[in-house]
N, C-alpha and C positions, 0 to 999 in steps of 0.2 A: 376905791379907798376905804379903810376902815372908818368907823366912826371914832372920833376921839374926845372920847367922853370917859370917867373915873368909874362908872361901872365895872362890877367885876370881868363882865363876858363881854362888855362894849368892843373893847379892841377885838374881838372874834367875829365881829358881825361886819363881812364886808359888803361895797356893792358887788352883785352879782352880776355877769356876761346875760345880757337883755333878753328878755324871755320870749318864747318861741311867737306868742300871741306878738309880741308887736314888732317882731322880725319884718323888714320890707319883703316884697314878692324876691327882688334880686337875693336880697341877704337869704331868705328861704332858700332858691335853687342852689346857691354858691353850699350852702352848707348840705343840702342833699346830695350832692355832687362830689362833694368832700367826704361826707360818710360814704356814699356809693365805694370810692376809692380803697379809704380806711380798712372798710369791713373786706374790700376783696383782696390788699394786703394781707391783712390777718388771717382771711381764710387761706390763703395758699399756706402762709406760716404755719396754721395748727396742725394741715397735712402731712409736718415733718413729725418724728417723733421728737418728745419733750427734750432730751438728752442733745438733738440736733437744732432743736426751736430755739433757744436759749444763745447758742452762742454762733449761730448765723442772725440772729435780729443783731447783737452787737456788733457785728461785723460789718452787717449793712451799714448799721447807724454811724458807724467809727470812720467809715473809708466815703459814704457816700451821701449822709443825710449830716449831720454834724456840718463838714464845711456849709454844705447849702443852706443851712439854717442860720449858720450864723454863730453856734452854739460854741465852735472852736476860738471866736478870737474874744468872746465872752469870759472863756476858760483865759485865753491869752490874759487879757486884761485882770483878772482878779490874780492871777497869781504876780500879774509884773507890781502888783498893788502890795501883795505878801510876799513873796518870797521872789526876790527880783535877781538873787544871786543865780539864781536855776541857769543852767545853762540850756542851750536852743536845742538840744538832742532831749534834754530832760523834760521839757516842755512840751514837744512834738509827742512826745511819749504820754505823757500826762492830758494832753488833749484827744488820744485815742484812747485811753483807757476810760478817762471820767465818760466818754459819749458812750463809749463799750456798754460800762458796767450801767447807764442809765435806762440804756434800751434794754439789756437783760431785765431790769426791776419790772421794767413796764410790761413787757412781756408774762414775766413771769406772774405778774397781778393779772395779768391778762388769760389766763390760763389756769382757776381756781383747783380743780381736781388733782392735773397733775402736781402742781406745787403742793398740797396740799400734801399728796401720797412721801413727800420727798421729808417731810417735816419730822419724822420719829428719829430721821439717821442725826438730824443736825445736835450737837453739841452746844452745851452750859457751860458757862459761871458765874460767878459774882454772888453776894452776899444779896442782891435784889430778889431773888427768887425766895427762897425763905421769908422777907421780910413782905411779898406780896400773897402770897399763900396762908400766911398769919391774919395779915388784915381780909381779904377775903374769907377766911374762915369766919371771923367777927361781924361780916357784914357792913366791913370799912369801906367806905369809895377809895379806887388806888388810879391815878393818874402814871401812865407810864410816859414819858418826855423824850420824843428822840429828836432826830433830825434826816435830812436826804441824804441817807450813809447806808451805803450796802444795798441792800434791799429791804427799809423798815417794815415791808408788811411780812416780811416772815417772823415777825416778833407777835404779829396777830395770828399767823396761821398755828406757830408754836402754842399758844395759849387754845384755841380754839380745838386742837388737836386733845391738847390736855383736860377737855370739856370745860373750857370758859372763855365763851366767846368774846372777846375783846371790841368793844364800840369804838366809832371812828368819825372824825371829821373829813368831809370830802369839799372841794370847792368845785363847784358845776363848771361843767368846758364848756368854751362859749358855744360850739358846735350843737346844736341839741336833740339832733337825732344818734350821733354819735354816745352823746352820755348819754343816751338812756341804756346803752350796750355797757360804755363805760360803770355806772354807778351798780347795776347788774351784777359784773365781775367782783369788784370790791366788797359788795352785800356779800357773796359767799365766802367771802374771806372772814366775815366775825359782824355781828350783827349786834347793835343798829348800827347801822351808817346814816352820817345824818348830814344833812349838805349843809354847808355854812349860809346863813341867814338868821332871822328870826326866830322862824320855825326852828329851825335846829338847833338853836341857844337853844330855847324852851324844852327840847326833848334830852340838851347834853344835863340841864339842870334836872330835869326829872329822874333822866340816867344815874347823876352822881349822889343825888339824895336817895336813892336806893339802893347805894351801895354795893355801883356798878364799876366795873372795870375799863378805862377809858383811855385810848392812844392817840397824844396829839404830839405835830410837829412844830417845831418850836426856832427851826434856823429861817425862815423868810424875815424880809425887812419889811414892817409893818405900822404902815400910815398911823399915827397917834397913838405909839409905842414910846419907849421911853429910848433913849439914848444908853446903851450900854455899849463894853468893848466885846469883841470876837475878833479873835490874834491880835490883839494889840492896836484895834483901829474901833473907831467909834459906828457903831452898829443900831440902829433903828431897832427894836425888840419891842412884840406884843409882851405885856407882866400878865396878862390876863387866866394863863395859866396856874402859875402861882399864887395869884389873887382867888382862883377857885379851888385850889388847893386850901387855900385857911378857911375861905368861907365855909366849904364843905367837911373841913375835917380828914381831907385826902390825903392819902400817902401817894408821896410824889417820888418814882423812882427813874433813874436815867436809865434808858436801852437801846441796844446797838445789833442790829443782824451784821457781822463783819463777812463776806463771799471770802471764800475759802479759795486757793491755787485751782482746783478744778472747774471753778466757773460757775458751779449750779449747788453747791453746798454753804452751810451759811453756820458758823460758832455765834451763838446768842449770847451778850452778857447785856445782865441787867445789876448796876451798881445799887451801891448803899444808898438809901431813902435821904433825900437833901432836907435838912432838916426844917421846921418849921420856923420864920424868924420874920421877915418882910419881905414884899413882892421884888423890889430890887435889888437885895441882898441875893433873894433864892432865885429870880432869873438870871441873874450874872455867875449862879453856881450852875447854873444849868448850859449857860454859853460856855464857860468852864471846861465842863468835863465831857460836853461836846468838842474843845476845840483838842485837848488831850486825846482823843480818839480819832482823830482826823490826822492828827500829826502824827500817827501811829500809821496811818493805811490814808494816805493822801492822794490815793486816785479813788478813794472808794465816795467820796464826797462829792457833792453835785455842784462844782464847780461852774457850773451855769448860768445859775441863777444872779441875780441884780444885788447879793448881799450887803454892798456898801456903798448905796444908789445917795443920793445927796437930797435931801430933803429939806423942807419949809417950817423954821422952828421962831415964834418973834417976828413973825412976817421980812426973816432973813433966811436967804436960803446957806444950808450946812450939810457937813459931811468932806467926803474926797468926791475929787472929780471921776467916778470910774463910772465907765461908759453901760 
């Protein structure tokens, strides 16, 4: 759970998945045992070439790890919550593509160099770009806001490509010989990476007071967040972002890596700067024009996740019943 407290960075400081140090002996092997697995998936995967790694991970994930996870009737549930008119073929479609396109991102994070090489072909637009180049130039802190659409770290590979390495929030898996391969891959993507905790508050502050370039994601539901909408249903949201957007003086601009028909290419838009105004004002413009680009590419969005889990507000529990 996050802390919910009116500091600016509070709602970003959650508890973490229990540290190796006070792991039981079982909890140890189970997760050695799990990374052993992991890693010898992944190595047979890097074996393929990038062009074939990408959309065989999806395909496993879509036909054969999705149902067994669970991940499909998670998909089920959120959309019968939103969009209930969908019919059962549009659905069935929509639950193979959202697991599709999650296991590609993962992958593809997974796999620093190649994606990395792929980064010069992808295509621009939006008025964000000029307006983050400007402040950069100045030595402005710019927050870039996306959410689990597409694949956002190619919005960090883009920038890093263009010599400005984009910093990032990670949250440690609880598996802990795993992240340390995990958090690894990510570092090459744009540095710092800084894992959510204390420490890492403390490093994202030092980062934006010096007028660093910072990508966070902004669609989870977040313990001692405020109550805003996303589609039109009452949504849990960290302001913390926005809240360190005025502290710091940051230009806060929305971005989106949208995958392209072929599967492994990505068009970048980074929108007009949300203006400065209040933390509730500007994270409901940011749930906004996140939910605007969802409705545009609605299997590209992580559909998985717990986004309108019902929560304890007034020692009443609120929200929708979604599972």
């Amino acid at each position: 759970q996050c802390l919910a407290s009116r500091n600016p960075t509070a709602a970003l400081i959650c508890v973490m998945p229990t540290p190796k140090s006070q792991l039981s002996l079982r909890s140890r092997a189970a997760y050695r045992i799990g990374n052993a697995v992991a890693r010898t998936g992944l190595g047979a995967l890097m074996l393929l070439p990038y062009r074939w790694r990408v959309p065989v991970t999806g395909w496993v994930a879509a036909r054969m790890l999705a149902p067994l996870a669970g991940f499909n009737r998670r998909t089920r549930r959120n959309l019968a919550l939103i969009c209930p008119e969908l019919p059962e073929e549009e659905v069935r479609r929509m639950c193979r593509a959202v697991a599709d396109n999650a296991a590609r991102a993962t992958i593809e994070q997974l796999s620093p160099p190649d994606f990395l090489k792929c980064a010069p072909d992808w295509t621009t637009s939006g008025d964000g770009w000029d307006a983050v180049a400007e402040a950069l130039a100045q030595k402005r802190p710019v927050i870039v806001c996306s959410g689990h659409f597409g694949n956002y770290a190619a919005i960090r590979a883009a920038f890093l490509h263009r010599g400005h390495p984009m910093g990032g929030l990670y949250r440690r898996l609880a598996n802990p010989y795993f992240n340390r391969h995990y958090a690894g891959k990510l570092a090459e993507l744009g540095e710092p990476c800084m894992e959510q905790g204390m420490t890492g508050m403390r490093q994202v502050v030092r980062f934006l007071r010096s007028g660093g370039l910072l990508g966070i994601l902004t669609d989870l539901h977040a313990h001692g967040g405020e109550e805003l909408l996303f589609f039109g249903k009452p949504a849990v949201t960290s302001i913390s972002t926005a809240e360190m957007a005025l502290k710091f003086n940051a230009l806060l601009v929305p971005g989106y890596a949208i995958r392209q028909p072929d599967g492994l290419s990505f068009h970048l838009e980074l929108h007009a700067p949300i203006p400065h105004s209040d933390p509730l004002t500007m994270t409901q413009a940011m749930n906004d024009d996140l939910e605007s680009m969802v409705r545009q590419h609605m299997d590209q969005w992580f559909w998985i996740h717990r986004r309108w889990k019902p929560w304890v507000s007034n020692g009443v529990v609120r929200g929708l019943p979604e599972g």
